[in-house]
C-alpha positions as CSV (number, residue, x, y, z in Angstrom):
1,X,17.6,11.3,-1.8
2,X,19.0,8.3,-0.2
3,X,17.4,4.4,-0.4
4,X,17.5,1.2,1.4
5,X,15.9,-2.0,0.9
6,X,13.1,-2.7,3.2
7,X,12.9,-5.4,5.4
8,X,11.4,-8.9,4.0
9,X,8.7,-8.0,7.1
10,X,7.4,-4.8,5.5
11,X,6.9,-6.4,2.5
12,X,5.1,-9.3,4.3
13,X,3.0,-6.7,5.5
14,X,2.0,-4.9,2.4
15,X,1.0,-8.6,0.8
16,X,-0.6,-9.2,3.9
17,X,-2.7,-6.2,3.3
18,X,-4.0,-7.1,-0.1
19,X,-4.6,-10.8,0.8
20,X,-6.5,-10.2,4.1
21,X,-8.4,-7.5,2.6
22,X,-12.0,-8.7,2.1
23,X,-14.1,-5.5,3.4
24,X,-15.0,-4.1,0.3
25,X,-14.5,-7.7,-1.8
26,X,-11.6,-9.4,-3.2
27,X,-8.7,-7.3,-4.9
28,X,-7.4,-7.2,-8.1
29,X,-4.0,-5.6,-9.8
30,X,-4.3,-4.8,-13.8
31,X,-1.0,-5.1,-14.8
32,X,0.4,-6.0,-18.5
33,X,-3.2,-7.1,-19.7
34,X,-3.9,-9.5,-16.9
35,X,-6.1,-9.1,-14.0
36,X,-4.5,-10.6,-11.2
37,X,-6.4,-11.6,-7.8
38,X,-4.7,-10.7,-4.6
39,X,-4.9,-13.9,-2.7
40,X,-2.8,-16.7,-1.2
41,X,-2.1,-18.2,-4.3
42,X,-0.4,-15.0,-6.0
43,X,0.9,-13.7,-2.8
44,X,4.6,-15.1,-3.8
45,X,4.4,-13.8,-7.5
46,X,3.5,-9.9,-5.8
47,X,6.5,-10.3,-3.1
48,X,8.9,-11.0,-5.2
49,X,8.0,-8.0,-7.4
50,X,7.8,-5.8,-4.7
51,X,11.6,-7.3,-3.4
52,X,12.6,-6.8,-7.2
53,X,11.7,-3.2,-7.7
54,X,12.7,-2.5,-4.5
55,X,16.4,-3.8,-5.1
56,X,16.4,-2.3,-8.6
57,X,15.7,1.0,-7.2
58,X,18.7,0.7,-5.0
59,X,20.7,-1.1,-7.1
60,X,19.9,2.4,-9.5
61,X,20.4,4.9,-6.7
62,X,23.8,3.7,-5.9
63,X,25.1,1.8,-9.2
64,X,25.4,-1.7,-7.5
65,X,24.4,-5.1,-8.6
66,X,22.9,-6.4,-5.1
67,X,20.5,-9.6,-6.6
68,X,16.8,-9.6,-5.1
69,X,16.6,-12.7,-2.7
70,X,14.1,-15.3,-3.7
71,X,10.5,-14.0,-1.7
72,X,8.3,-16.5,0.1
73,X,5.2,-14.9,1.6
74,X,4.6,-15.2,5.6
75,X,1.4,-14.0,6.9
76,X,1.5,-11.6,9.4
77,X,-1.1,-10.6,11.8
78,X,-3.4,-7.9,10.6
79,X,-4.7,-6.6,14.7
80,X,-0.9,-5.3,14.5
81,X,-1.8,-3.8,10.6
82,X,-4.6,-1.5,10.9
83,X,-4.9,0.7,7.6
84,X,-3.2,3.6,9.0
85,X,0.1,1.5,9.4
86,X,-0.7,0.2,6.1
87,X,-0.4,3.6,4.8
88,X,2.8,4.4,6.0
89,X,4.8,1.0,4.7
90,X,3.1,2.0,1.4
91,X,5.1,5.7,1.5
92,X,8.0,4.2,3.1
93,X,8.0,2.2,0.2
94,X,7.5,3.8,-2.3
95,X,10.3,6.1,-1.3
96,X,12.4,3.4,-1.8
97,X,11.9,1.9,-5.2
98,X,10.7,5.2,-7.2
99,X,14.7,5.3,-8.4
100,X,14.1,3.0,-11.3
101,X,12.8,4.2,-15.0
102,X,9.1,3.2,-15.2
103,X,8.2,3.2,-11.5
104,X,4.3,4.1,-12.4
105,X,4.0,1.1,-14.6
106,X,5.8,-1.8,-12.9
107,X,3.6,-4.7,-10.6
108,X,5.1,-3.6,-7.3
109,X,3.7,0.3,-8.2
110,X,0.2,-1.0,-9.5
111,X,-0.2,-3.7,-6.1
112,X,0.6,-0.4,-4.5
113,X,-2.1,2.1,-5.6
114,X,-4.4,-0.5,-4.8
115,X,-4.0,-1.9,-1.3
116,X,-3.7,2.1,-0.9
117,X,-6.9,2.6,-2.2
118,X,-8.2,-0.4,-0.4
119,X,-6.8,0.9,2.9
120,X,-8.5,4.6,2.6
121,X,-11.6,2.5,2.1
122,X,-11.0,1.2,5.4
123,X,-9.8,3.8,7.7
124,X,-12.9,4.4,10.3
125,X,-16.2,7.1,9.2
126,X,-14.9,6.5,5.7
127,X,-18.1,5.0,4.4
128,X,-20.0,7.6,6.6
129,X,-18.2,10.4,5.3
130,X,-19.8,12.6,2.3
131,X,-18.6,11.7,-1.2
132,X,-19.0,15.0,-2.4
133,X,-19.5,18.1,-0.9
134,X,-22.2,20.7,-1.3
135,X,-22.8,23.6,0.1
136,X,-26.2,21.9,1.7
137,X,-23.7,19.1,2.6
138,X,-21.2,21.3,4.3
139,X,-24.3,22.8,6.4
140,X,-25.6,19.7,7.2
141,X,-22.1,19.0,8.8
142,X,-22.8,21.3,11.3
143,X,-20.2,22.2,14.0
144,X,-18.6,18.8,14.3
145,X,-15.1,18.9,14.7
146,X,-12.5,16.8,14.0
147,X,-10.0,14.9,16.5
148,X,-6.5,15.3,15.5
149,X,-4.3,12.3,15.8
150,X,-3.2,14.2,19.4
151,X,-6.4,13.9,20.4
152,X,-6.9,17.9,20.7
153,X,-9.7,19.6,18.8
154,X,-9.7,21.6,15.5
């Protein structure tokens, strides 16, 4: 497996997500006994812990000693960040820093799961779509079909 350090603007853009993310409420990461809002205010603290993981998984993958620079949060524009986009910096991502010992249990992998979560939430006929599925459900369903991303019919 091979690494590299994502750019300062994908992180900007996964901070972005949490902080501009008020569909379903405000966000919170439970990490190390704290509940910690995802907002202006604490979108330095989650930057730098994404750069830091992020450089620690490299710095792991290929036994260097590159230091984290210091992270400053820009806001992007979210018309460019719909969720789907979203999604893919998060598994870019977390390609990237899942070298390091303890991945699951670091800030960066917590703020992670959930913007994710948060960005499921928002993708569109989500909150029309069944939360569970019966067989009464499935029937209801009727022949609907989906539209692949192509735009051809399955």
């Amino acid at each position: 497996m091979s690494a590299f350090i994502v750019a300062k603007t994908h992180i900007d853009a996964l901070v972005t997500a949490g902080v501009k993310n008020r569909t379903h409420g405000p966000l919170y990461v439970h990490h190390g006994g704290i509940a910690l809002d995802v907002r202006h205010a604490n979108a330095d603290l989650i930057g730098q812990a994404l750069t830091d993981a992020v450089h620690a998984s490299v710095n792991h993958r290929y036994r260097d000693a590159v230091n984290p620079p210091a992270y400053t949060f820009r806001m992007l524009d979210t018309d460019v960040l719909p969720p789907v986009v979203i999604l893919s910096l998060i598994a870019c991502y977390r390609y990237q820093a899942c070298e390091i010992d303890g991945w699951d249990t670091t800030l960066a992998a917590t703020y992670l799961n959930v913007i994710e979560a948060a960005s499921i939430r928002e993708l569109p006929g989500y909150d029309e779509a069944p939360w569970e599925l019966t067989d009464e459900g499935y029937q209801a369903l009727g022949p609907k079909r989906i539209v692949s991303a192509r735009g051809r019919r399955s």
